[in-house]
C-alpha positions in Angstrom: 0.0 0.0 0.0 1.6 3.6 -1.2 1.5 6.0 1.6 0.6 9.6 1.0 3.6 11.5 -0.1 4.6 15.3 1.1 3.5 16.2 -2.5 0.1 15.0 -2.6 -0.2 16.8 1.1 0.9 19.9 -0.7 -1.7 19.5 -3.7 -4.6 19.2 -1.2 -3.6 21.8 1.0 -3.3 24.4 -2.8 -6.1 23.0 -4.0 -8.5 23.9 -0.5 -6.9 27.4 -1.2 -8.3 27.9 -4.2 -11.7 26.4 -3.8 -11.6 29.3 -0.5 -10.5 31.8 -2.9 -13.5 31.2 -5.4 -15.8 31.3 -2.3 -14.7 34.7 -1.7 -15.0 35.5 -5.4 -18.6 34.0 -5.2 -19.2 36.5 -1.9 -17.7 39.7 -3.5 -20.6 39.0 -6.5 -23.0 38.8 -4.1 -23.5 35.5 -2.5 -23.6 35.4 1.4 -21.7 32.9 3.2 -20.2 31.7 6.3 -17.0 30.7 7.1 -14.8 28.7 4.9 -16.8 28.1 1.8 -15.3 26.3 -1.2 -16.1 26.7 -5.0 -14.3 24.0 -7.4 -12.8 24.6 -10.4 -15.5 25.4 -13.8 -18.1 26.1 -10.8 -20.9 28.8 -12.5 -23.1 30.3 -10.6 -25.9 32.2 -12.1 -27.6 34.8 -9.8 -25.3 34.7 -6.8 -26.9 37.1 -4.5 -29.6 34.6 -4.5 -27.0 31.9 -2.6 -26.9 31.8 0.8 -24.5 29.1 2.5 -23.1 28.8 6.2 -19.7 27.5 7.6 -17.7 24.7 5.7 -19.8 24.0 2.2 -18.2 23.5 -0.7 -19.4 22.8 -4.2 -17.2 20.5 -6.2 -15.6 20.9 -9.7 -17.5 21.9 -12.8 -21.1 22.7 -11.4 -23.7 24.8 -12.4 -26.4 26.8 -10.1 -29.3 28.8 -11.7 -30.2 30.7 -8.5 -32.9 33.2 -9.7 -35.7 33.0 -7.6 -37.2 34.7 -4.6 -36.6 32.3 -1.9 -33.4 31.1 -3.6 -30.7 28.6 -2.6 -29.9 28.0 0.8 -27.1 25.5 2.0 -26.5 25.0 5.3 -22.8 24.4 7.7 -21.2 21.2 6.8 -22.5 20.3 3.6 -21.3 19.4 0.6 -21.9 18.7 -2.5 -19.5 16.4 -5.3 -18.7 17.6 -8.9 -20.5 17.8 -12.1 -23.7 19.5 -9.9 -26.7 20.5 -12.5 -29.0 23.0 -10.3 -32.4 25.6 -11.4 -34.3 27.1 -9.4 -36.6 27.7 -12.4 -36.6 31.7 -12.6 -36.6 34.2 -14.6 -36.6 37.4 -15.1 -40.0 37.9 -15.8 -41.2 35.1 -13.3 -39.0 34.5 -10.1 -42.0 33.7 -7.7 -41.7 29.8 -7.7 -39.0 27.6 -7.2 -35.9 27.0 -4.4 -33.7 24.9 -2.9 -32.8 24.2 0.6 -30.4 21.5 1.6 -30.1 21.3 5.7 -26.6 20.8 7.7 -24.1 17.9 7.6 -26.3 16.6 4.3 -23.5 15.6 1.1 -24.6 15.2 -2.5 -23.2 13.0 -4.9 -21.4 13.9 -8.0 -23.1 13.9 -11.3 -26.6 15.2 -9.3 -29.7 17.0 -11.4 -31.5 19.3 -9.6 -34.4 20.5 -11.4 -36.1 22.8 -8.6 -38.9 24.5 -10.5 -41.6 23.5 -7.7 -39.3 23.8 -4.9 -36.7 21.4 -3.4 -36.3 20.9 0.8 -33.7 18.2 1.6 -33.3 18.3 5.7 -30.2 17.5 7.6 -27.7 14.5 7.6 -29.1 13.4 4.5 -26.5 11.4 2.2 -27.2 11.2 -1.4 -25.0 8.7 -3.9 -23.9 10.0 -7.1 -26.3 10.8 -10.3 -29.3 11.5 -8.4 -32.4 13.3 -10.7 -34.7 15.5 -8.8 -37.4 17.1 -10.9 -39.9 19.1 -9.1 -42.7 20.1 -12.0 -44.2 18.0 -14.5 -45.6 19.2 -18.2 -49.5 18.9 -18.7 -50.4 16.8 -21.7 -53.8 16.1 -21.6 -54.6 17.7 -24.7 -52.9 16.1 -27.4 -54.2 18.7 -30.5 -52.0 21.4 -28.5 -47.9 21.0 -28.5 -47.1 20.0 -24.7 -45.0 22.6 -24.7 -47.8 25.5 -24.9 -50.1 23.1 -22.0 -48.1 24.7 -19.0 -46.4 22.9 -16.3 -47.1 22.0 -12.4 -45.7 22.7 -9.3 -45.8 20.6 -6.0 -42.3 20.2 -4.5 -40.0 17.8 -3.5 -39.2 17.0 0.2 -36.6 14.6 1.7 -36.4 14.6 5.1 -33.6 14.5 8.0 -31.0 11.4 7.9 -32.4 10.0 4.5 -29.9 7.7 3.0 -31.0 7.4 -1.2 -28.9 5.8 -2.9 -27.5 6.1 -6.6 -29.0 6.4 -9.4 -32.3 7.3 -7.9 -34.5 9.6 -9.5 -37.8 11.9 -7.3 -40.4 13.2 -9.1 -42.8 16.1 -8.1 -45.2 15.6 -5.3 -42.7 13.2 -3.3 -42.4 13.5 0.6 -39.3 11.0 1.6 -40.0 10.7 5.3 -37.4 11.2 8.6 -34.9 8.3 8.3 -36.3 6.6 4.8 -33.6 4.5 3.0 -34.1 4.6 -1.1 -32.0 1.7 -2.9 -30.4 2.2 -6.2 -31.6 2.8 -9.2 -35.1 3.8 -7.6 -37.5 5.4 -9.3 -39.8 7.7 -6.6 -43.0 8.1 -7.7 -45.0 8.6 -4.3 -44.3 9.5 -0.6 -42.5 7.3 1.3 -43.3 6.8 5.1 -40.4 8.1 7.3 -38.0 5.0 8.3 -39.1 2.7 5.5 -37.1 1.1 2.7 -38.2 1.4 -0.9 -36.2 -0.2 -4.1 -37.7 -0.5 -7.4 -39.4 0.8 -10.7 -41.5 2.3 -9.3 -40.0 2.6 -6.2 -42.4 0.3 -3.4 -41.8 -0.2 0.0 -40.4 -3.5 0.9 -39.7 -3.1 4.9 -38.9 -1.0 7.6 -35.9 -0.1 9.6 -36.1 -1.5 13.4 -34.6 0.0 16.4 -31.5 -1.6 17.4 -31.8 -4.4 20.6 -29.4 -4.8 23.1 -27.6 -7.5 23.1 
């Protein structure tokens, strides 16, 4: 096994310095933050003074945050979120009244996540999220088919995962869902309704196969 050598000690410690010294960039443009916050490298952020983060977030390499709306984007201390990050909040200029995102403390997010917050998006704290999740909080009307779906409109509902969720990767949350307190979601999932805090739910579409039991003593 190949210990860590002075050099890749060195990288780290350059690289952390950078990602602080993007954070500050992000602030000076109008972001608030806390203390320590990290940008990666290719990191675009669209709308800054819409961002609000605390102590110790960073956003890894290559990401991009649409930020435009009124309630905005709110990360809170301790969490992070991996490389590759696709996030909207849905705004514009002529329409900024629906949409946001809130991720709670101590909560990471997988690289290779889609965020599609149109409806709003509340993800509590000490959630863990494995890479390439889809979140998609609006769905087109179609009812009509002599009219393009495109000129039908869309919907609004919201998407809420709440505290110490574990969903694993691959998963992809559709509009309406409420992932309850302590919920497990397996791979690949594919969450088309609520599911009840401290359940486990695999599948396509995701259905609940059991719940998690407190521990006994031995």
């Amino acid at each position: 096994m190949c210990a860590v050598t002075r050099y890749d000690r060195w990288e780290a410690r350059i690289e952390r310095r950078l990602q602080l010294a993007r954070g500050r960039l992000i602030q000076w443009r109008g972001a608030t933050a806390g203390t320590r916050f990290g940008v990666g490298r290719g990191v675009r952020i669209l709308y800054p003074s819409y961002l609000e983060v605390g102590d110790d977030v960073t956003i890894g390499d290559h990401g991009y945050l649409h930020c435009l709306s009124e309630k905005g984007v709110r990360i809170g201390t301790g969490s992070g979120i991996d490389r590759n990050l696709w996030l909207h909040c849905g705004g514009t200029a002529a329409d900024a009244s629906h949409g946001f995102v809130y991720i709670g403390r101590d909560t990471y997010i997988g690289c290779n996540a889609v965020i599609g917050a149109g409806g709003g998006i509340q993800i509590g704290n000490h959630v863990r999220v494995g890479q390439s999740i889809n979140m998609h909080a609006e769905n087109h009307v179609f009812r009509d088919r002599a009219r393009l779906i495109r000129d039908q409109g869309v919907t609004y509902e919201g998407i809420t995962i709440e505290d110490d969720v574990w969903i694993g990767s691959k998963v992809t949350i559709l509009d309406g869902v409420t992932v309850g307190q302590g919920a497990v979601i397996g791979a690949g999932a594919v969450v088309t309704r609520s599911i009840p805090e401290y359940h486990v739910a695999v599948g396509v579409p995701a259905r609940v196969i059991g719940k998690r039991e407190m521990a006994r003593d031995p």
